[in-house]
C-alpha positions in Angstrom: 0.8 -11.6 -19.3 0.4 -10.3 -16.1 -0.2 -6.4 -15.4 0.2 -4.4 -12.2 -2.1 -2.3 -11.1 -1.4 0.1 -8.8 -0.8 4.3 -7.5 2.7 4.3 -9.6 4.1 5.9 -6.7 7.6 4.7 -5.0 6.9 3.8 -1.0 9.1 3.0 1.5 7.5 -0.4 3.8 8.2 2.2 6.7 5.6 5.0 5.1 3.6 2.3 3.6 3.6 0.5 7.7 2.4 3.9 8.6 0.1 4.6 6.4 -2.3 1.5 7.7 -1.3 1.8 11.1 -3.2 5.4 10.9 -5.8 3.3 8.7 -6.6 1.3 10.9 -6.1 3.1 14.2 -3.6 1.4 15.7 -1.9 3.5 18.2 1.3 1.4 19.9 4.8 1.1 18.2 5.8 -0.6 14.7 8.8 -2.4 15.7 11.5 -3.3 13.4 14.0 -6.7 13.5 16.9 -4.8 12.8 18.9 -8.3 13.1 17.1 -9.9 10.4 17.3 -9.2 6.0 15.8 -6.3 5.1 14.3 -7.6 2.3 12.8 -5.2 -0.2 13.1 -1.9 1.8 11.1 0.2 -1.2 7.6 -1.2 -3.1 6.8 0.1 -6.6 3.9 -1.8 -8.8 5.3 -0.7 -12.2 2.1 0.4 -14.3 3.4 1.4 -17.8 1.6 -1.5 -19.1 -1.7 0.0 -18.0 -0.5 4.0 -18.4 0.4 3.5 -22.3 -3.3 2.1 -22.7 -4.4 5.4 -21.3 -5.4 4.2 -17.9 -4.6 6.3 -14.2 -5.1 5.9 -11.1 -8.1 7.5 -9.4 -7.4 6.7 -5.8 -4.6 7.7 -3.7 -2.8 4.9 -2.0 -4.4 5.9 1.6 -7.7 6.6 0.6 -7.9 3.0 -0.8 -6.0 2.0 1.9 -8.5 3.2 3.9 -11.6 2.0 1.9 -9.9 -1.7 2.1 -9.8 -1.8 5.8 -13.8 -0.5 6.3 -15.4 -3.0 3.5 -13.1 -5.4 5.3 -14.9 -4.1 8.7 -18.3 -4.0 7.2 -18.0 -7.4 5.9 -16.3 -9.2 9.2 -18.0 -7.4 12.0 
């Protein structure tokens, strides 16, 4: 079966959309298509599958965040 890992931690895709815009350094405007579905406004990885084994996450969402986009740098430079 498949488990999720992940911080555990509720996010909208608006803070989430912030959170690697700063990342990353982006500095114009996140635009939204109010017109169109909104899809799944909220993200949640469920992970009591990997919490009742005894397993927690040791990195906050933006520091890996931010650890993702430099190996990504140092690997496509």
């Amino acid at each position: 079966d498949p488990v999720n890992v992940g911080c555990g931690e509720d996010i909208s895709i608006r803070d989430l959309a912030i959170l690697i815009r700063d990342a990353v350094g982006y500095t114009g405007d996140i635009r939204w298509d109010t017109s169109r579905p909104d899809g799944t406004p909220r993200k949640l990885l469920d992970v009591a599958t990997l919490t009742a084994m005894g397993w927690q996450p040791s990195v906050r969402l933006e520091d890996g965040i931010a650890e993702l986009y430099k190996w990504y740098l140092d690997r496509n430079a």
